[in-house]
C-alpha positions as CSV (number, residue, x, y, z in Angstrom):
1,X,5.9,-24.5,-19.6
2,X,7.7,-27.1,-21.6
3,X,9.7,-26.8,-24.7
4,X,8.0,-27.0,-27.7
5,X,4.4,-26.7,-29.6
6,X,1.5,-26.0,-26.6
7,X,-1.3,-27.5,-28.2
8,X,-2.9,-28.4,-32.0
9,X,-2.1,-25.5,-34.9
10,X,-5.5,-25.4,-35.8
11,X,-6.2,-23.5,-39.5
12,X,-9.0,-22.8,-41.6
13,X,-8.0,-22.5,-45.3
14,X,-8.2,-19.0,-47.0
15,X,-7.3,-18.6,-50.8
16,X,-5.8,-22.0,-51.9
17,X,-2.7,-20.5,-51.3
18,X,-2.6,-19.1,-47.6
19,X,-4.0,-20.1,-44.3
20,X,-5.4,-18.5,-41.4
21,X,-4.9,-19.4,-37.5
22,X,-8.4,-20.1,-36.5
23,X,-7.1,-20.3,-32.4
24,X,-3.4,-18.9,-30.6
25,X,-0.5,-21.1,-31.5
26,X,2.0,-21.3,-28.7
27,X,5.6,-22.6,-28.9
28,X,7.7,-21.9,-25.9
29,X,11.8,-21.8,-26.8
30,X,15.0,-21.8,-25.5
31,X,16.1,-19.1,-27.8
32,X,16.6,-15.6,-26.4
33,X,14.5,-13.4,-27.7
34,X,13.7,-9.6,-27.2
35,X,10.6,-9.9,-24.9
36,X,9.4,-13.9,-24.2
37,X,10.4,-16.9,-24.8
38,X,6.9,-17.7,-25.5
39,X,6.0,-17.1,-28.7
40,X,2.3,-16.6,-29.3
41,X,0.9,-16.6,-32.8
42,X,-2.8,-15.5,-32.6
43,X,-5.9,-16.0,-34.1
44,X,-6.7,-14.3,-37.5
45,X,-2.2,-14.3,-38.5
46,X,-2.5,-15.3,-42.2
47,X,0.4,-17.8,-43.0
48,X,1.7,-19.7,-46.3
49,X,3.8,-21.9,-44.3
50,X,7.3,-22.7,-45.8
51,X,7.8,-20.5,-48.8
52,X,9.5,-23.5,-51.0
53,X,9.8,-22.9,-54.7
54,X,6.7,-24.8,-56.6
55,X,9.3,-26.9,-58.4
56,X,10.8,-28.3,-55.0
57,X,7.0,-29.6,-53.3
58,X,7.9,-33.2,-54.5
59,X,10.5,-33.0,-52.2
60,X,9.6,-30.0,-49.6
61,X,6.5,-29.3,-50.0
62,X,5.2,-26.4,-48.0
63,X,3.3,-27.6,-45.5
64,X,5.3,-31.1,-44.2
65,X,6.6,-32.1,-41.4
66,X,7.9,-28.4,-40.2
67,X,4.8,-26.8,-40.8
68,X,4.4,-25.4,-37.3
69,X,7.6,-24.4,-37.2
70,X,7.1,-22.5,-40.5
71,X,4.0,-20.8,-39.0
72,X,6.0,-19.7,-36.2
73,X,8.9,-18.5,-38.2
74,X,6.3,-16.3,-40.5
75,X,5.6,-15.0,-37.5
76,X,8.4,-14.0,-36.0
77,X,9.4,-12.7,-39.7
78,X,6.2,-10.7,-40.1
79,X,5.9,-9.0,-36.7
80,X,7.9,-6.1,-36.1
81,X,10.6,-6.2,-32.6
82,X,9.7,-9.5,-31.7
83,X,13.3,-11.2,-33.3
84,X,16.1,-10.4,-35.1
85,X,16.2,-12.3,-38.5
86,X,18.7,-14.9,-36.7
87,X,16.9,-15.2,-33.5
88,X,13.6,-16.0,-36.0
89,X,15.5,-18.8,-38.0
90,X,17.0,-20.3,-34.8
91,X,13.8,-20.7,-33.7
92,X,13.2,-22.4,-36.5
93,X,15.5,-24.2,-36.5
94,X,14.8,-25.6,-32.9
95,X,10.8,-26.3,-33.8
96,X,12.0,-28.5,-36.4
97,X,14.1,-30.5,-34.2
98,X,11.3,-30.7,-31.7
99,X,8.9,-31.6,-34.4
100,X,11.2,-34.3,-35.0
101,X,11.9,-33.5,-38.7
102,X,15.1,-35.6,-39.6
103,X,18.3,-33.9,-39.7
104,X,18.7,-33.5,-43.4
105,X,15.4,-32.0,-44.6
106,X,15.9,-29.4,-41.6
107,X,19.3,-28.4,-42.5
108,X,18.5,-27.8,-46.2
109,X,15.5,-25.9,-45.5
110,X,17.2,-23.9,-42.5
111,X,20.5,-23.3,-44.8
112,X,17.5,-21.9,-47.5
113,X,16.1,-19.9,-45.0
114,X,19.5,-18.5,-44.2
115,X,20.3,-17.6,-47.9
116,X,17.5,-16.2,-48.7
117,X,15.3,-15.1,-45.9
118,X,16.3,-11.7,-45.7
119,X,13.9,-11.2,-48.8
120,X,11.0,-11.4,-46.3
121,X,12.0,-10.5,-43.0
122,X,10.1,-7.7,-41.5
123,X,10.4,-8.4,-38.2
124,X,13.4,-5.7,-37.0
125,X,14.3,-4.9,-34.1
């Protein structure tokens, strides 16, 4: 498998607020992680893509550009001994740059996610 996103991140929305996978999401990576390097998000995972302060969606809203990769990171976050908190935001990190997502908006919102991430992370390992 290739690097990246394996096909469409298809949704269906839930509340106004979060959003539901409606069919697996896979993203293969080159980060090491504790069981795959194929990350499969399945059907039914409930998701609120980037969690970017409501004053800050003029400029990051929370679903743009990275929204896959913000899908994957809840994830990761969300499911216990799949990644350690800095496996999870490299992973991140890496979708972004695959989604093409210039340099500076992934930066900031990696450098947020690295701040204050450890608010949600419930993935231990």
């Amino acid at each position: 498998m290739r690097l990246g996103c394996q096909g469409p991140l298809e949704l269906e929305w839930e509340d106004g607020h979060n959003w539901l996978v409606a069919r697996e999401f896979v993203y293969v990576t080159t980060v090491k992680l504790a069981s795959s390097q194929t990350i499969v998000v399945p059907a039914g995972f409930e998701t609120d893509f980037a969690s970017i302060p409501r004053p800050l969606w003029a400029l990051l809203p929370p679903t743009g550009e990275y929204g896959k990769a913000a899908v994957i990171h809840d994830w990761l976050y969300r499911t216990p001994g799949k990644a350690t908190r800095p496996q999870a935001d490299a992973v991140f990190l890496e979708a972004m740059k695959e989604a093409g997502v210039s340099w500076f908006t992934r930066t900031v919102v990696y450098s947020s996610v690295r701040v204050g991430g450890f608010a949600s992370y419930r993935g231990g390992l």
